[in-house]
C-alpha positions in Angstrom: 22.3 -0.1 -3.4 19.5 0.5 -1.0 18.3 3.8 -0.4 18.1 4.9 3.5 14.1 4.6 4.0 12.7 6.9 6.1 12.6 6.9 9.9 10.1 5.6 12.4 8.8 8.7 13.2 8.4 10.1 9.9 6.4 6.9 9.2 4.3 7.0 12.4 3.8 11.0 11.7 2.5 10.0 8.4 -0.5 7.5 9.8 -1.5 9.8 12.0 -2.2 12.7 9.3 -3.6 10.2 6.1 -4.9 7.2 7.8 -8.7 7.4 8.6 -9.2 6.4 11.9 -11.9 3.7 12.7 -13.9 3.1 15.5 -15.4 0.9 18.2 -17.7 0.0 20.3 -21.2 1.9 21.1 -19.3 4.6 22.3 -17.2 5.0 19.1 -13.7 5.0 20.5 -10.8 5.5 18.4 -8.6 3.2 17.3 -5.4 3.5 18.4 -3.1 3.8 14.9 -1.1 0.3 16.3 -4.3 -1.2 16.5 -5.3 0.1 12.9 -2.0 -1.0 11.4 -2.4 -4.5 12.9 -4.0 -8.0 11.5 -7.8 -7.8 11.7 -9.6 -10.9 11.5 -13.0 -9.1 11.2 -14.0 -6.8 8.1 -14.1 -3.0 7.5 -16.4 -0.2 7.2 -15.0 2.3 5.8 -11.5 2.9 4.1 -8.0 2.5 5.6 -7.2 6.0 3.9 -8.9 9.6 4.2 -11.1 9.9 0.5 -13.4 11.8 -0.7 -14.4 9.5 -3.3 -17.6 7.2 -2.7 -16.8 4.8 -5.3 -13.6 4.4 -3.2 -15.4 4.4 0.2 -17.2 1.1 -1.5 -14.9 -0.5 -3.0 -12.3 -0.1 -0.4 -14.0 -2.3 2.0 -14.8 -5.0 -0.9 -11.1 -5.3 -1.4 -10.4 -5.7 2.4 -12.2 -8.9 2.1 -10.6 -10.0 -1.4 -7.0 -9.6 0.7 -8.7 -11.9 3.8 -9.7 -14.2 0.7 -6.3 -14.1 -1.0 -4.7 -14.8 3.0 -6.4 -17.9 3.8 -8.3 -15.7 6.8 -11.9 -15.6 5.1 -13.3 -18.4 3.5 -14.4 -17.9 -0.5 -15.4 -20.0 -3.4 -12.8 -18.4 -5.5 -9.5 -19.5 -6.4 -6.7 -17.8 -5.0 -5.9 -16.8 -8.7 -9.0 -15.1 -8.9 -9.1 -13.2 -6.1 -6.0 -12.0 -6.7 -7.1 -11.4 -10.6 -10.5 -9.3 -9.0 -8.1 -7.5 -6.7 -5.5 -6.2 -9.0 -7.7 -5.8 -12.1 -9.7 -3.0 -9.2 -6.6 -1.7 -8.5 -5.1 -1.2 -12.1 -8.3 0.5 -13.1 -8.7 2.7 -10.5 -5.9 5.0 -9.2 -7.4 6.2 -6.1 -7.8 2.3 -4.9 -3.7 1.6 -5.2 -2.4 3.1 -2.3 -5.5 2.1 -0.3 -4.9 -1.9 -1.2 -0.9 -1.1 0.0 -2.3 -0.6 3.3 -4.6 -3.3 4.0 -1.6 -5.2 2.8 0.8 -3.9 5.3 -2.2 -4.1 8.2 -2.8 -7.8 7.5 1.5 -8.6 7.4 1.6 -6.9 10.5 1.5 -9.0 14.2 0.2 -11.6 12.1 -0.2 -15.2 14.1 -0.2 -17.5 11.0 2.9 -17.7 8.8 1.0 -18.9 5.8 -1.3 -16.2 5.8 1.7 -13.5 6.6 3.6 -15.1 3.5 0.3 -15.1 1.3 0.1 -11.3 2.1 3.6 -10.4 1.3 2.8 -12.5 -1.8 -0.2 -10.5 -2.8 2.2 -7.5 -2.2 5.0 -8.8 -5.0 2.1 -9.6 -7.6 0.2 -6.2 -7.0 3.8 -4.7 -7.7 4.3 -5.9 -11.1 1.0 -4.1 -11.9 0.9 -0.6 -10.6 3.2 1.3 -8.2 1.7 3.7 -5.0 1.3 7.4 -5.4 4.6 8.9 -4.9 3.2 10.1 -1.4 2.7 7.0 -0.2 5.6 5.4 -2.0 7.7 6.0 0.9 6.1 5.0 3.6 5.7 1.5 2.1 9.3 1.6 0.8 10.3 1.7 4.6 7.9 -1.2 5.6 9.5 -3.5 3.1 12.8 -2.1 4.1 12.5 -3.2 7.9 11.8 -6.7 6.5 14.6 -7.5 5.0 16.5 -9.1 7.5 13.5 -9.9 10.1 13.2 -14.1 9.7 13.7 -13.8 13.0 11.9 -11.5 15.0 9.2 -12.5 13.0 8.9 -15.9 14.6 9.8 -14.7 17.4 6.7 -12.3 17.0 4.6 -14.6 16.0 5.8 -16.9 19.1 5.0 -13.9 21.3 1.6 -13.2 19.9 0.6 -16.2 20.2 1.6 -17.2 24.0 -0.2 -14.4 24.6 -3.7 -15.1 23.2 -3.0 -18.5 24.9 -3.7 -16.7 28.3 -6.5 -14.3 27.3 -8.5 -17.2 25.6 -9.9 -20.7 27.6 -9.3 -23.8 25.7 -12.6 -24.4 25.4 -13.2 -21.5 22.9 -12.6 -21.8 19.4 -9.6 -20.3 18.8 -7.6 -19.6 15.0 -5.6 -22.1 13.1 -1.8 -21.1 14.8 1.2 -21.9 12.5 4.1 -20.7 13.4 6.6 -23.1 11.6 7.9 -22.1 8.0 5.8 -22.7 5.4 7.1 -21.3 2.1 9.2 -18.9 1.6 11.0 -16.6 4.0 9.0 -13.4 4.6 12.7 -12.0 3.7 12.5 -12.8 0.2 9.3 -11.3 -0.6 10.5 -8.7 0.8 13.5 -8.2 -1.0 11.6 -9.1 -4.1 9.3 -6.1 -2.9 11.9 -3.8 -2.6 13.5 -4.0 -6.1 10.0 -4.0 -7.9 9.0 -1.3 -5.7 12.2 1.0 -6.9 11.8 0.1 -10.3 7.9 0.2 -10.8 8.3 3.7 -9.2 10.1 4.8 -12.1 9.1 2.6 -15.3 5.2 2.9 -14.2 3.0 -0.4 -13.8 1.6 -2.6 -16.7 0.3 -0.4 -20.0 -1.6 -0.8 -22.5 -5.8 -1.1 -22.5 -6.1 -4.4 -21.7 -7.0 -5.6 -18.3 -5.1 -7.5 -16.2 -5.0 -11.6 -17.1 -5.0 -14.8 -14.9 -1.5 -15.5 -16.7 0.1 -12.9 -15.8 -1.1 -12.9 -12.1 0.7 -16.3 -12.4 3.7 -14.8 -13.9 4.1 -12.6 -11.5 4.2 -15.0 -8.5 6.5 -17.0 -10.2 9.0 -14.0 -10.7 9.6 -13.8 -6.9 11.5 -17.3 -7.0 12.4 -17.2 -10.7 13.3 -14.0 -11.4 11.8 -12.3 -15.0 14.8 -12.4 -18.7 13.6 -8.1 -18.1 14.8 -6.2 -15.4 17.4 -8.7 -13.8 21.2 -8.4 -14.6 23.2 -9.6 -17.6 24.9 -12.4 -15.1 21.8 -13.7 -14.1 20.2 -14.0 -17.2 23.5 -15.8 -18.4 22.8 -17.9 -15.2 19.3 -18.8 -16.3 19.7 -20.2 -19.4 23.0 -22.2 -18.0 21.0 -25.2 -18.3 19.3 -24.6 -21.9 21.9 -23.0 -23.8 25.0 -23.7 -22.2 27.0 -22.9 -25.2 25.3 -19.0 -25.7 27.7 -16.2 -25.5 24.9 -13.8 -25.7 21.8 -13.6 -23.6 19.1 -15.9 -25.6 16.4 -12.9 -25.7 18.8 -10.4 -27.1 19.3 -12.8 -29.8 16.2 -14.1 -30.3 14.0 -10.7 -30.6 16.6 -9.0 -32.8 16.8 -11.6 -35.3 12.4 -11.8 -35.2 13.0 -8.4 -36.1 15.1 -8.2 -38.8 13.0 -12.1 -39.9 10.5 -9.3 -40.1 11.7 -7.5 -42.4 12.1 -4.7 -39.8 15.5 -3.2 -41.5 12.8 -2.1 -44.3 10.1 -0.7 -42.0 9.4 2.9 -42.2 10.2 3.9 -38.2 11.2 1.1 -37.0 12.8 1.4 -33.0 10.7 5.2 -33.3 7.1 3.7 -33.9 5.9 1.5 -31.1 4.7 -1.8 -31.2 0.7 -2.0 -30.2 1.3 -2.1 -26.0 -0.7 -4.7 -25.4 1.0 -7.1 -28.2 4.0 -6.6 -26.9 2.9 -6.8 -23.0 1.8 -11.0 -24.4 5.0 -11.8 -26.1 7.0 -10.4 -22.9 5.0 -13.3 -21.2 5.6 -15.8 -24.0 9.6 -14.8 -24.2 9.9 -15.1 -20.3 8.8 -19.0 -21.1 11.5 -18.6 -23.4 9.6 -19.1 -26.2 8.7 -16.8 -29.5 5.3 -17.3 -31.4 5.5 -17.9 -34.7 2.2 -16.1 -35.3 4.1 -12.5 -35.3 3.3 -10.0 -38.2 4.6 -6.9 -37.1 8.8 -6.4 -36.5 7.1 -3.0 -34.2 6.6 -5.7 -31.2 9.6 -7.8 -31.1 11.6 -3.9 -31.7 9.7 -2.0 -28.7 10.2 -5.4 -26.6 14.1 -5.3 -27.4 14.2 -1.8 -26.2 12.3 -2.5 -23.7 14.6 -5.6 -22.5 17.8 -3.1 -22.8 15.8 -0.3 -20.7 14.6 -2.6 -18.0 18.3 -4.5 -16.9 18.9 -4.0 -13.5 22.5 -2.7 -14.3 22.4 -0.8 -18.1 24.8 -2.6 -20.5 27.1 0.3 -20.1 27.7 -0.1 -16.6 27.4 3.1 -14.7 31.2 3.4 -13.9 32.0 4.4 -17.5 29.1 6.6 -17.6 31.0 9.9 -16.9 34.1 8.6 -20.0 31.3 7.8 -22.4 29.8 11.8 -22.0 33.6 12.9 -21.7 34.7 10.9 -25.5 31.0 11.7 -27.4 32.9 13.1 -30.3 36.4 11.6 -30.3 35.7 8.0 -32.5 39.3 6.3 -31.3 38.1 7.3 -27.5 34.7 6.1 -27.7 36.0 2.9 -29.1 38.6 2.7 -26.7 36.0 2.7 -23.9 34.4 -0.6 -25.0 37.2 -2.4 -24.8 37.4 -1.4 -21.2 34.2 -3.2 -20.1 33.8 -6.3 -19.2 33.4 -9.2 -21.2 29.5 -10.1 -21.2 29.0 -6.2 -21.5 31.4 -6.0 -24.1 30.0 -8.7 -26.1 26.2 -7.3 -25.5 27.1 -4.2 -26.4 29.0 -5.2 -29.6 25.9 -7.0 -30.7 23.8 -4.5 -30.4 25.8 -2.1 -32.4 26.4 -4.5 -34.9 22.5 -4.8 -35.2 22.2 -0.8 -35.6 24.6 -1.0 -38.0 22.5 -3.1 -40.3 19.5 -0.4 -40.0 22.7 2.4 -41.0 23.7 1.0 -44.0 22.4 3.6 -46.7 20.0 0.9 -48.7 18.1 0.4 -45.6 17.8 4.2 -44.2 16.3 4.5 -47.6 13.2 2.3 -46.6 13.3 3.1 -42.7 14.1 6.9 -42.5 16.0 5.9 -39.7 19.5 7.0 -40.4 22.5 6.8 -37.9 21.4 9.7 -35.9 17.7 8.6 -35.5 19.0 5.1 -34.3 21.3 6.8 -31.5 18.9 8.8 -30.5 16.0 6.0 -30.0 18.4 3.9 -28.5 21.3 5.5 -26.7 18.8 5.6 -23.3 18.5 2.3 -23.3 22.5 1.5 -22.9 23.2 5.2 -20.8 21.7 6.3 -17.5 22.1 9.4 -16.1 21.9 10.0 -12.6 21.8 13.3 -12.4 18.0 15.1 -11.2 19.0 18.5 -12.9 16.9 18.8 -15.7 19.5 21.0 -17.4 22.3 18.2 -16.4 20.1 15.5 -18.2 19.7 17.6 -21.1 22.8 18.7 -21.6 23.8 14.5 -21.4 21.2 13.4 -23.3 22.9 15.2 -26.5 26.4 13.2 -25.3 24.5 10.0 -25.2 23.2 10.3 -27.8 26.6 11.4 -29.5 28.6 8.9 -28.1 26.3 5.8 -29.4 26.7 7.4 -33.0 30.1 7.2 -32.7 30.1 3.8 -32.3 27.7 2.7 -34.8 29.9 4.5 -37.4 33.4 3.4 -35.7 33.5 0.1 -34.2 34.8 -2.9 -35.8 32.0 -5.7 -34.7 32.6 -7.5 -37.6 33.6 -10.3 -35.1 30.3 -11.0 -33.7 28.7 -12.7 -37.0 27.6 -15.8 -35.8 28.1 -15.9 -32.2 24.7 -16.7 -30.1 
């Protein structure tokens, strides 16, 4: 469900108190804040945002060329890739920068006159998104940018159309004027938008990429490939059944749930001391995401820690949690009656069901007594690690989270002790 962004006004009232207006001319006019939130051919001299920061002040006007690059609108021996690499890598390892690239972004995607460039921006946009999120003060302004482009196809060629007839009568033929393109090229600018809009709400809350190591040219590429193919984390069971139509038609079960548990337990990961409570090394388990999302596992893996915070990782991140939110408020109400927690998974349906069964058949390997031994990871332990990764709470009360948190964690005990999944042995 989409959130109602915030109005117009609020967005315009915004500008006007964070943006840090520019000027021109020898007599230093102001820029108007239309013209400052506009396409600018030309480059910057000092930040789109108010700063204090002169390492920001610097770099700020370096990245307003890297997004020109990255656009197609200034010319640069680097490859697209690589610009966007430099861009992000700035971005991800400096805070203050984040909000500052968002801006530029939105500047150059506004009364743009070329469509490729306009797309490349909104492209940018998507891949910057699967690194870092804004500051939550700036999170909603750009949340109701994206939101007023997701349904705009039209007006935006009609913009572009407009823009353009009307350079035609300020400018003689004789001048050199910029590449036009209005036809489609690409994608619709509605897609990256809606792409935008999902990563934005969910970066927002999971944070952008961990982990010490800097950003890499594969994952740029990943992440421009997850706007048209959408990543195994953080879509919906359905789609991910969808996806792997074509490889695994047969599969019951999503092919990453399966996969990763059994590299755990092939890892000898139901005889690890904290296993599911120790994490896997971040950025170990940041490379096999990428490796898994090419459906593939490496054979090189040592440590059942990765593929086990990976898992949990997978269960946290689906768009939809495997108990689906309509059963949330039965789950909380039947956390210590066993028939009625059971009773509740037969309710849900079937893919869930059959998810959920798996995983609980899984946990109940790590409960059996010979394996808590070696683990220290006994029923209770294993609900609690896990039970926030098939439960969300929507409450914001802290002391209504809390208070759930116990139930969750309750109600996932009950099934690891009570449900029959002897069934699922086998299935894939």
């Amino acid at each position: 469900t989409l959130r109602k962004p915030i109005s117009q006004s609020s967005m315009a009232d915004w500008a006007s108190k964070n943006l840090n207006m520019h000027t021109q001319g020898i007599f230093r006019r102001r820029i108007s804040i239309s013209n400052m939130l506009s396409w600018n051919g030309g480059s910057i001299k000092k930040p789109m945002l108010i700063t204090s920061n002169r390492t920001i002040k610097k770099e700020a006007c370096e990245m307003f060329k890297l997004v020109q690059s990255y656009m197609g609108d200034r010319q640069t021996r680097m490859d697209r890739n690589h610009v966007a690499l430099v861009t992000v890598t700035k971005c991800w390892s400096m805070q203050g920068l984040r909000d500052e690239l968002y801006i530029q972004l939105i500047r150059q995607t506004t009364d743009n006159m070329c469509y490729r460039s306009l797309a490349w921006g909104w492209e940018l946009m998507a891949i910057s998104l699967a690194f870092f999120s804004p500051s939550p003060k700036f999170q909603s302004y750009l949340e109701g940018y994206i939101y007023r482009h997701l349904d705009s196809d039209e007006n935006i060629a009609q913009r572009i159309k407009e823009l353009v007839d009307l350079k035609n009568k300020k400018i003689t033929k004789s001048r050199k004027k910029r590449k036009q393109n209005t036809e489609d090229e690409g994608l619709p600018i509605s897609t990256y938008a809606k792409y935008c809009y999902r990563k934005l709400q969910k970066v927002a809350i999971t944070g952008g990429k961990k982990g010490l190591r800097k950003p890499t040219v594969e994952e740029i590429t990943h992440a421009r490939n997850a706007i048209v193919m959408p990543s195994l984390f953080g879509s919906s069971l359905e789609e991910i059944m969808l996806r792997q139509q074509d490889m695994y038609p047969g599969n019951k079960l999503p092919w990453v749930q399966t996969q990763l548990s059994q590299q755990v337990l092939a890892l000898g990961g139901e005889q690890t001391e904290g296993i599911f409570r120790i994490p896997g090394d971040i950025d170990e388990v940041n490379a096999l995401k990428l490796q898994v999302d090419q459906w593939r596992i490496p054979s090189s893996l040592s440590d059942p820690n990765i593929p086990a915070s990976l898992l949990k990782l997978w269960y946290r991140e689906l768009e939809e949690p495997v108990i689906p939110q309509q059963f949330y408020k039965e789950c909380i109400s039947n956390y210590e009656n066993p028939d009625a927690a059971v009773a509740v998974v037969q309710l849900l349906p079937e893919l869930n069901r059959l998810v959920l069964c798996y995983l609980i058949h899984f946990l109940q390997i790590f409960a059996q007594p010979s394996n808590v031994g070696r683990t220290k990871m006994d029923v209770n332990n294993l609900a609690m690690v896990m039970a926030p990764n098939c439960l969300r709470c929507q409450s914001d009360d802290p002391r209504v989270i809390f208070e759930n948190t116990r139930k969750e964690m309750s109600f996932l005990r009950m099934l690891i002790v009570h449900l029959d999944t002897s069934f699922i042995k086998g299935l894939v």
